[in-house]
C-alpha positions in Angstrom: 0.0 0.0 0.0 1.1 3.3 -0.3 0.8 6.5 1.7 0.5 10.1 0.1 1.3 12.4 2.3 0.8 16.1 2.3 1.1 18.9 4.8 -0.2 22.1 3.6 -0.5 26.1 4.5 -2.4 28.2 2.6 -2.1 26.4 -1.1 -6.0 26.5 -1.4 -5.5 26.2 -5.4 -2.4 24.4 -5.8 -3.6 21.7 -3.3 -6.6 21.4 -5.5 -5.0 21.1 -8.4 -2.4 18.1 -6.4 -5.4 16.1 -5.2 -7.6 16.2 -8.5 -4.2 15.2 -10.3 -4.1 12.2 -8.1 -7.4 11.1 -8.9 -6.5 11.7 -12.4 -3.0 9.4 -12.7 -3.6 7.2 -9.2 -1.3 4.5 -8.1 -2.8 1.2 -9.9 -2.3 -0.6 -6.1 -4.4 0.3 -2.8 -3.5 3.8 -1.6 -4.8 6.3 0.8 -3.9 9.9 0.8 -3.5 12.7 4.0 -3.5 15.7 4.1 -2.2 17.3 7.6 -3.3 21.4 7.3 -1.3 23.7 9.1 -4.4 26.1 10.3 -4.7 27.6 6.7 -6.8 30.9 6.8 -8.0 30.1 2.9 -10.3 27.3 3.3 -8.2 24.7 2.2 -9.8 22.6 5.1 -13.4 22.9 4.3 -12.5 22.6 0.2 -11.3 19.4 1.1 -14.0 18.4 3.3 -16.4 19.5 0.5 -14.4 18.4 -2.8 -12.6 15.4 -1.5 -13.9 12.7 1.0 -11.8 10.3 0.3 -9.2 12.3 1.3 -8.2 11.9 5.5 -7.9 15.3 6.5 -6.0 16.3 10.0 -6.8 20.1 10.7 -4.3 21.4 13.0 -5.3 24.6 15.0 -1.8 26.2 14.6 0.8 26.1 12.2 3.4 23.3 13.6 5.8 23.5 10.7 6.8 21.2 8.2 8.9 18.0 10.0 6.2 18.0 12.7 2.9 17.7 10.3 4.5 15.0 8.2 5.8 13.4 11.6 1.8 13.5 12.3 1.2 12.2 9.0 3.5 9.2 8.9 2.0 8.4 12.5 -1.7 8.0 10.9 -0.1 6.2 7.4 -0.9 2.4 7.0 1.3 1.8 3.9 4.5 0.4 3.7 5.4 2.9 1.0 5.4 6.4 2.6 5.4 9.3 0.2 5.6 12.7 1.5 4.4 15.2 -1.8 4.0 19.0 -1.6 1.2 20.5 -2.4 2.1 22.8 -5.3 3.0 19.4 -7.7 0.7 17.8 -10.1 0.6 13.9 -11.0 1.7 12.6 -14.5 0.8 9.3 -16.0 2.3 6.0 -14.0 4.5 8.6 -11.6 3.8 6.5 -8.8 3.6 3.2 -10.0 7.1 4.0 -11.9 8.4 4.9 -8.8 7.5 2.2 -6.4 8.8 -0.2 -9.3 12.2 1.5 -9.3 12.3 1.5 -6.0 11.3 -2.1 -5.7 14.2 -3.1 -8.3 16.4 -1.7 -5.6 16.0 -3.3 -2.2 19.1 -1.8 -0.8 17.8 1.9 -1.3 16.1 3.2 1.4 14.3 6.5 -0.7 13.8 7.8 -3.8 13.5 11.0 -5.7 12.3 11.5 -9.4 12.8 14.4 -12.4 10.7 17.6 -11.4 9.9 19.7 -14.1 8.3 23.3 -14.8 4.6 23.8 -15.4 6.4 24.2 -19.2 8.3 20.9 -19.0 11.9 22.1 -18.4 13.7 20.4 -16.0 14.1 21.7 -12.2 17.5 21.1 -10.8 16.4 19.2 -7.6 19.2 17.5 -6.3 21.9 18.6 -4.0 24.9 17.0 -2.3 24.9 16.5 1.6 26.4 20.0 3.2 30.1 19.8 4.2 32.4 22.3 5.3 34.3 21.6 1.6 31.1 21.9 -0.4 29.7 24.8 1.0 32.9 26.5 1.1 33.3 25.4 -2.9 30.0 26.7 -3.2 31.3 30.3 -1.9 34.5 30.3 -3.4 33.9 28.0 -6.5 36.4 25.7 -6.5 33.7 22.7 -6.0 29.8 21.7 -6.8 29.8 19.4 -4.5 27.0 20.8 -2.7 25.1 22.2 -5.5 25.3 19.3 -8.0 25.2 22.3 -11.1 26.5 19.6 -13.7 24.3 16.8 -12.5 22.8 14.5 -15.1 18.9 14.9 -14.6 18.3 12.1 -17.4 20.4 9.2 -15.9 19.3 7.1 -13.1 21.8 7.3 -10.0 22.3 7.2 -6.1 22.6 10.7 -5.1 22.4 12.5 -1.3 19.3 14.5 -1.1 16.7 15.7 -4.1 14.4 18.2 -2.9 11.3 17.3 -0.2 8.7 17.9 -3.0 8.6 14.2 -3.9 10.3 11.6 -1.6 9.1 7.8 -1.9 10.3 5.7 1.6 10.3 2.5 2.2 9.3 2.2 5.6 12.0 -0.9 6.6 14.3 1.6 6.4 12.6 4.1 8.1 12.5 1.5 10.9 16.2 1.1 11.0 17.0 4.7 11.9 14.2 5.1 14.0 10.2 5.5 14.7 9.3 4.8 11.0 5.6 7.1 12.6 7.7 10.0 13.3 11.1 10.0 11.2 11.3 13.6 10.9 13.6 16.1 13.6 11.4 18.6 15.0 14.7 20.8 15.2 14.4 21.6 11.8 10.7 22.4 11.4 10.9 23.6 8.1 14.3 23.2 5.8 16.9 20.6 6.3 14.4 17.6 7.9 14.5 16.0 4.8 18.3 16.4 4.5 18.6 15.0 8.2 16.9 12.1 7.8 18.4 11.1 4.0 21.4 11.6 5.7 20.3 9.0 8.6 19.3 6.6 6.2 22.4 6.7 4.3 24.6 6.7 7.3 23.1 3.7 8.6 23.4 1.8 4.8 20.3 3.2 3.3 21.1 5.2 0.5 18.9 7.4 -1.9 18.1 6.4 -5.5 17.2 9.5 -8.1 15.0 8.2 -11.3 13.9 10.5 -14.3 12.0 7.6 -15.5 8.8 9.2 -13.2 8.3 12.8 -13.2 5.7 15.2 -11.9 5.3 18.9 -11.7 6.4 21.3 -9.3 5.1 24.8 -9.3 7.7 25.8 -6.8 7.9 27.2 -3.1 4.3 28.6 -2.9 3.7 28.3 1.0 7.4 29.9 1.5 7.0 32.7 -1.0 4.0 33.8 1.4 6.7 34.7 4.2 9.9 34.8 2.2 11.8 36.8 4.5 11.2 34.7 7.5 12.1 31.8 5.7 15.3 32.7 4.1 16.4 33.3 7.4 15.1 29.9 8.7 16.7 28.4 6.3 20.1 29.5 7.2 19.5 28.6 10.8 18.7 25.1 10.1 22.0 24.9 7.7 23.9 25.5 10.8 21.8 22.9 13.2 22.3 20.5 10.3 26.5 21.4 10.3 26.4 21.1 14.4 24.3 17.8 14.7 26.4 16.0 11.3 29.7 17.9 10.3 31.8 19.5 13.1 33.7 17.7 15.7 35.8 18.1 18.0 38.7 20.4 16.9 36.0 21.5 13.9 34.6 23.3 16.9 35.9 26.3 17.0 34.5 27.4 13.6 30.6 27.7 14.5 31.2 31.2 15.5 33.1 32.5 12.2 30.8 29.7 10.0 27.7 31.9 12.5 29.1 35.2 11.6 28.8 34.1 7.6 25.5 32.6 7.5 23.9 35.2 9.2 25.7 37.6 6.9 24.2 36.2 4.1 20.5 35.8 5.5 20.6 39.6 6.4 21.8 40.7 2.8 19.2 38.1 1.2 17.0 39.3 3.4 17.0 42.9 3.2 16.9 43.0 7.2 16.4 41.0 10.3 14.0 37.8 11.0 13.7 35.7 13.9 12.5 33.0 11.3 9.6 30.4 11.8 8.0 29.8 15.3 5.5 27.9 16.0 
């Protein structure tokens, strides 16, 4: 069976558009799909209520953040494939039949990412490299693209670190080997990086991550984020350096969170244009 699980803020249209897609190009096994709403002010709630009742929605009464609605979400799933989708995608033909297939063809893998294109079919670059202290300073001084995968072949099947959140298959065996397969996500990084975290986990412990362009879907791109863009550029540098604490500096490493600080809050407040405490719940 397989799980479809999306947490949404304020994507009335786009989330719309996701479910009706679904019901358009479904899975061609038993599947349930739920939708965990982040206390949307835009009736997203009630237009699923209304439009889709075969959808299981969980209203939340506040906005909890990303990790934490799909950690409720993966509590409530039954399947042993455990998709988490973003609400501003839209289904193609056989996406997710493609995908549990590929994924199927490779026990060993514990996720999997597929091509996400433009509403006009170009290709969205979507996969990264895990942050290290040598990527991300290549990435500033551009010696390396390690972290940003630039040159990455988006047409050839391939382990890789971490493709983007907006389409991540699991297979829930190797959730359970890195821990509560019904809440998988780290709370510490309630918006960016959770996804990062736990490829990262699941590689770590043998589980790596497979990328296919043999499945693609849609992806209109950052919608909930753009509504609070300043906030979130600045949590999204925060959780860069909880990621770099909790997975890259040791011991003698150390001594650099306060310069490696000074630098990624530099860069928030200039992409910024000014201060933000970022997302609270």
């Amino acid at each position: 069976m397989l799980s479809i699980l999306i947490v949404n803020w304020n994507t009335k249209q786009l989330l719309i558009s996701c479910l009706k897609s679904i019901e358009k190009y479904p899975p061609s096994d038993s599947f349930e799909v739920i939708v965990v709403d982040n206390d949307s002010q835009d009736g997203s709630a009630d237009a699923i209520r209304t439009e889709f009742p075969s959808v299981r929605l969980i209203a939340h009464s506040s906005n909890s953040g990303y990790a934490a609605g799909n950690n409720i979400a993966f509590a409530n799933a039954s399947g042993s494939w455990l998709l988490t989708l973003n609400p501003d995608t839209e289904a193609t033909a056989s996406c997710f039949d493609v995908a549990i297939e590929r994924l199927r063809q490779f026990p060993k893998c514990g996720a999997l990412g597929i091509k996400l294109v433009h509403p006009d079919g170009r290709t969205q670059q979507s996969v990264r490299g895990f942050p290290t202290l040598r990527g991300l300073l290549g990435e500033i001084f551009k010696f390396s693209d390690d972290y940003r995968k630039a040159n990455l072949d988006y047409d050839k099947e391939q382990l890789v670190d971490q493709p983007m959140g907006t389409f991540l298959l699991f297979r829930r065996d190797a959730l359970t080997a890195v821990g509560d397969a019904q809440c998988p996500f780290d709370n510490q990084f309630p918006i960016f990086f959770n996804e990062v975290d736990l490829l990262f986990r699941l590689s770590k412990a043998g589980w790596p991550c497979l990328y296919t362009p043999l499945a693609r879907i849609v992806h209109h791109g950052g919608e909930s984020t753009k509504l609070v863009r300043k906030s979130m550029i600045w949590e999204s540098h925060r959780s860069l350096l909880r990621y770099l604490r909790k997975h890259v500096l040791r011991g003698g490493q150390l001594f650099i969170i306060p310069f490696l600080a000074l630098t990624v809050y530099t860069s928030a407040f200039v992409r910024a244009r000014g201060y933000s405490a970022g997302f609270r719940p």
